[in-house]
GUVOGU-589262 format. One line per 10 residues: number of its first residue (from 1); for each residue x, y, z of C-alpha. Coordinates in pm, 1 decimal. Each point is the difference from the previous one (the first is absolute). Layout:
# GUVOGU-589262
NUM> X Y Z; ...
This chain:
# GUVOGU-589262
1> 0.0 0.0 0.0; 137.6 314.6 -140.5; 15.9 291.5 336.4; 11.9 -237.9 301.5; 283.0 -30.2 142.9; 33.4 -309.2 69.4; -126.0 -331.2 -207.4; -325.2 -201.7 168.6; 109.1 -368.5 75.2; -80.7 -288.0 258.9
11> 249.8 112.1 170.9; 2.3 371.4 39.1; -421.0 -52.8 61.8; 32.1 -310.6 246.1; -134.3 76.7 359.3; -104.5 -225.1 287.2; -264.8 94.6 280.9; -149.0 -234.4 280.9; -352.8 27.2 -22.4; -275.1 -206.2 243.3
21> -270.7 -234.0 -90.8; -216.4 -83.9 351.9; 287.9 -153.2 192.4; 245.3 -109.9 -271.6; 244.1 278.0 -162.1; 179.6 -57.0 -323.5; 319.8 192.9 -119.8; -165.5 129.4 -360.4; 228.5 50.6 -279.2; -70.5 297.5 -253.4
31> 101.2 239.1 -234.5; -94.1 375.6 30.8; 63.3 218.9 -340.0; -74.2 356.8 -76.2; -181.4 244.1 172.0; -348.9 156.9 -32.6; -293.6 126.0 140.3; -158.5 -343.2 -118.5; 121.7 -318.3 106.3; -39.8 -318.1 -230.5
41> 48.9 -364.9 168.5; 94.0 -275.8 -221.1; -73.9 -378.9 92.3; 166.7 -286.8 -167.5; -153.9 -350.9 -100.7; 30.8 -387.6 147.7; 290.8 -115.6 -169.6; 302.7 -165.0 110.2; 292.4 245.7 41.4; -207.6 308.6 -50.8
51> 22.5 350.3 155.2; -134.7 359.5 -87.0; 318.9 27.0 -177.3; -26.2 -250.7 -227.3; -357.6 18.0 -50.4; 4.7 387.4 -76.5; 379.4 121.5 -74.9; -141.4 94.6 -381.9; -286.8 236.5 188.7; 156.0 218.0 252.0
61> 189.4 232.4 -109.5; -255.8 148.5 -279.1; -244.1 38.5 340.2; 239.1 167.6 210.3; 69.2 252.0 -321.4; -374.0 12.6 -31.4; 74.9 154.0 361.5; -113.7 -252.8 233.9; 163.1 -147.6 312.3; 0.1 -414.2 -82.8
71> 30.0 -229.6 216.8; 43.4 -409.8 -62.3; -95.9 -268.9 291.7; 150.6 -290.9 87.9; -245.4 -200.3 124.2; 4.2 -231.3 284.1; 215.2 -343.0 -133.6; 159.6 204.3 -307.6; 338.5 123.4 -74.9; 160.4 173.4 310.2
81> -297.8 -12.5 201.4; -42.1 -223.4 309.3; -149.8 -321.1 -86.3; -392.6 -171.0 140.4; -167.3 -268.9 -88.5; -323.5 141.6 -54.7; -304.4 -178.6 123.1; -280.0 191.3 -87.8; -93.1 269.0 -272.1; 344.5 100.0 -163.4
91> -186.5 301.4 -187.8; -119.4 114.3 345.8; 345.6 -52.0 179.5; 191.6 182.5 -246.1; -302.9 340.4 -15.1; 71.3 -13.3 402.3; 430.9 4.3 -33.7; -72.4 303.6 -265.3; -239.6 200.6 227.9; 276.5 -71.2 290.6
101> 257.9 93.2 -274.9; -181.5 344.9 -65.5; -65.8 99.8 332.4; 355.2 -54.4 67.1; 110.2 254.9 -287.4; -323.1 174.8 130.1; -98.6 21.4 -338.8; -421.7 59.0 27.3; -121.2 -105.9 -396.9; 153.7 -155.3 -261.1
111> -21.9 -117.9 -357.9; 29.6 -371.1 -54.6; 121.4 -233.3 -246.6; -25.7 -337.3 24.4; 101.0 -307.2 -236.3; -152.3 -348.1 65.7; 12.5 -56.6 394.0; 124.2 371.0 1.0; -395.3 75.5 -164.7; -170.1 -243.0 284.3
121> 172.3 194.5 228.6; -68.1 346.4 -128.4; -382.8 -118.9 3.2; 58.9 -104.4 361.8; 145.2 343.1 126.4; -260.9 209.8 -199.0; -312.3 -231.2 166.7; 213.8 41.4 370.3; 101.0 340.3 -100.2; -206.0 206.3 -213.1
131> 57.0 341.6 131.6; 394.7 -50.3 -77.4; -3.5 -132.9 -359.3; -24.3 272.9 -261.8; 2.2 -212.8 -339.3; 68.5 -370.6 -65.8; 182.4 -135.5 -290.8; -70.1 -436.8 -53.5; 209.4 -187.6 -194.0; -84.0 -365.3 -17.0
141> -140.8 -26.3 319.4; -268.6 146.0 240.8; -162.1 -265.2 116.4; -18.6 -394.6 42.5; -260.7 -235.3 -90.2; -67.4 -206.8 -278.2; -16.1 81.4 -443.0; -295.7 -49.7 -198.3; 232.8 -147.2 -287.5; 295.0 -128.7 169.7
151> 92.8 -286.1 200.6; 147.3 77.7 353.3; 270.4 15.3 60.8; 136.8 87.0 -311.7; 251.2 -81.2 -198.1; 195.7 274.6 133.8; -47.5 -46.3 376.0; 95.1 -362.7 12.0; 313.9 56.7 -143.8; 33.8 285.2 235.4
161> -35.0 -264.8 270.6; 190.0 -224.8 -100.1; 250.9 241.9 -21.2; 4.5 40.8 352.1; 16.6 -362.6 104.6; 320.7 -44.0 -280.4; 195.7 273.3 -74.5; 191.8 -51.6 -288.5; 102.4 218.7 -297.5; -182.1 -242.8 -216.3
171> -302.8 30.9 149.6; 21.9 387.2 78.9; 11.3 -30.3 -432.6; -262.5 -191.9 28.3; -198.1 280.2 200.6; 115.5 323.4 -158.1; -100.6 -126.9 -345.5; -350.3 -24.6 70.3; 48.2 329.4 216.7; 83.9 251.3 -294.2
181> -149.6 -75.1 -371.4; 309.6 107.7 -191.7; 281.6 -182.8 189.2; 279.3 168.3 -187.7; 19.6 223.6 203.8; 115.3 -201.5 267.7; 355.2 -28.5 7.4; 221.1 -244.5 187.5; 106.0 313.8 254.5; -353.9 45.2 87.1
191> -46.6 -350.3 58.6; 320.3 -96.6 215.1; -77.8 365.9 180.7; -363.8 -160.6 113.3; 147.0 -341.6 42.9; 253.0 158.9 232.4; -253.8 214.7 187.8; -200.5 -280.0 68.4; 251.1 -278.4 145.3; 108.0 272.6 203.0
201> -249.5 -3.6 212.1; -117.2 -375.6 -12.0; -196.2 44.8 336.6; -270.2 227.9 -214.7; -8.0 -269.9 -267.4; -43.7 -249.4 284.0; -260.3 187.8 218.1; -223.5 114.1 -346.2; -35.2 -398.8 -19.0; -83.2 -19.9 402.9
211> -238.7 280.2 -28.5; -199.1 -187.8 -327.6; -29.5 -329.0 221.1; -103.1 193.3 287.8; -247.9 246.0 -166.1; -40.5 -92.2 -370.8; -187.7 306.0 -91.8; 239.5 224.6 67.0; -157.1 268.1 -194.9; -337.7 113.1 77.0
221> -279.6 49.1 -261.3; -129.8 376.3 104.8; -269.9 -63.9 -282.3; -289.7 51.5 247.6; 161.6 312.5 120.8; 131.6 150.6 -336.8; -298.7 231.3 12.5; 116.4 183.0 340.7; 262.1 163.2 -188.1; -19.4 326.3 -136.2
231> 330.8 136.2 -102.9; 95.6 -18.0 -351.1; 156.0 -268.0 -132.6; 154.5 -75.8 -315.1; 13.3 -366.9 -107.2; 242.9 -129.9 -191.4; 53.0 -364.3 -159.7; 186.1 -216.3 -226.9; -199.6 -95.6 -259.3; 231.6 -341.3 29.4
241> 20.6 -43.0 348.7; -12.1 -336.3 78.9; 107.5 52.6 391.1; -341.6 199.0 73.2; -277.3 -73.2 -322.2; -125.0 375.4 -152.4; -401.2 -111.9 163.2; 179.0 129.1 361.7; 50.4 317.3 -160.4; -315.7 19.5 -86.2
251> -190.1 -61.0 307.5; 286.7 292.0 148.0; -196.5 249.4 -256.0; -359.2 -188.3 46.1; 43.7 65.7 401.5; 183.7 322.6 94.4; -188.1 350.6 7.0; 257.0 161.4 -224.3; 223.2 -234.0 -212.8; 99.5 -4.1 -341.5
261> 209.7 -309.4 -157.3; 265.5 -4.1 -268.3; 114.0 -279.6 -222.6; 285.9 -34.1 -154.7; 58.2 -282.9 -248.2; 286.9 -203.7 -0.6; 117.9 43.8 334.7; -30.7 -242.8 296.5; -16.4 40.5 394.8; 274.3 268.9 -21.1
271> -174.5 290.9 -200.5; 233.8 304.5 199.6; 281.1 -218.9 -124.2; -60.9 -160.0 -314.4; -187.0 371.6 -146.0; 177.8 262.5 234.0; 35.4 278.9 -184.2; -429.6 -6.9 -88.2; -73.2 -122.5 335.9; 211.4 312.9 191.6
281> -164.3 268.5 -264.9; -310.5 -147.6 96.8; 32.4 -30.1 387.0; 148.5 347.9 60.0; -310.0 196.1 -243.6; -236.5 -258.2 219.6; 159.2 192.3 349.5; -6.4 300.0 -139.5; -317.9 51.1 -153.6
């Protein structure tokens, strides 16, 4: 970025606060770029070995020039955050650790973008929360529950799953090639980098399979509920997602007050990602107008 002084990365954003949830506190990992009278949370998906780095790296900086403060959660058995073995609603655990998060920064109301689990849990906050949410951008998630058109799980969450339970380069291939729709884009660096990131931390791969056997549904369906919220919310999907089938989108639109959805054709589960530069044109004239 052309006038800053100094370049955004991981490491020059990465921050750590203990935050409290009932009687357990977790050391949260984060990264905190920019500044601005509007703040704009980011929260990363399911998969083995990610963080809000990896999930968003291609989206931050053209937010914090748009002039907001960003800030990307580690949640709760990801990356550098403290591990759990989560044993009831994950979606609901992880809107509590970014309420605890916000009050810490005493930040009052924030934007929130969320990609797969990152969407459940933006959907979670805004129904525990709605006073402190100002708009909500979903990306391939929002809420559980079952397609119309697709068998479940899908193709895409089982070999997320079995991911977790064997960790191998092979089958992290395996995975990421159903993840994206053009794969050529995924180079050997970005593989090794997430197969790295994830057998560091083998006690998150190990508790994600503990927390399935002890809760299997980790991730509520809010589609009851959908209707409470009344922010805006823009919608976005992979017209070739086959992690989380285009129908959820669809009841996201169908059940929130104020949503409008977005399709973009070939491009899977990883639309900020796979179609950055449209997505972030699109995102920051959604916050702004």
């Amino acid at each position: 970025m052309t006038g800053t002084a100094q370049a955004i990365t991981e490491a020059s954003t990465s921050k750590f606060a203990r935050v409290k949830d009932g009687e357990v506190e977790f050391q949260i990992h984060y990264n905190d770029a920019g500044v601005g009278a509007e703040t704009v949370v980011m929260l990363h998906g399911s998969g083995p070995g990610a963080s809000g780095w990896a999930n968003f790296n291609r989206n931050v900086e053209p937010l914090v020039a748009a002039g907001y403060r960003v800030i990307l959660m580690d949640c709760p058995g990801w990356s550098k955050s403290d591990p759990v073995v989560c044993t009831s609603s994950r979606s609901d655990l992880n809107a509590r650790v970014l309420k605890g998060l916000l009050d810490v920064l005493d930040i009052e109301r924030v934007h929130i973008l969320g990609n797969s689990m990152g969407g459940h849990s933006a959907v979670a906050f805004a129904l525990a929360n709605p006073q402190r949410v100002g708009k909500l951008v979903l990306m391939g998630g929002g809420t559980g529950g079952p397609s119309s058109f697709v068998p479940m799980p899908t193709e895409g969450i089982k070999l997320l799953q079995g991911l977790y339970r064997d960790p191998t380069i092979e089958n992290l291939k395996r995975m990421m090639n159903v993840f994206v729709y053009d794969t050529s884009a995924l180079t050997d660096e970005l593989m090794q980098t997430r197969l790295e990131n994830m057998l560091a931390r083998r006690d998150h791969l190990e508790n994600f399979v503990k927390s399935l056997a002890a809760f299997p549904k980790q991730f509520s369906d809010y589609g009851p509920r959908l209707g409470e919220i009344a922010a805006p919310a823009l919608v976005i999907w992979g017209r070739d997602d086959r992690f989380v089938p285009m129908d959820i989108g669809l009841r996201l639109l169908a059940g929130m007050q104020n949503a409008q959805l977005h399709v973009f054709n070939r491009c899977g589960h990883w639309a900020q990602w796979e179609h950055a530069q449209a997505f972030n044109r699109m995102v920051i004239d959604f916050l702004k107008h």
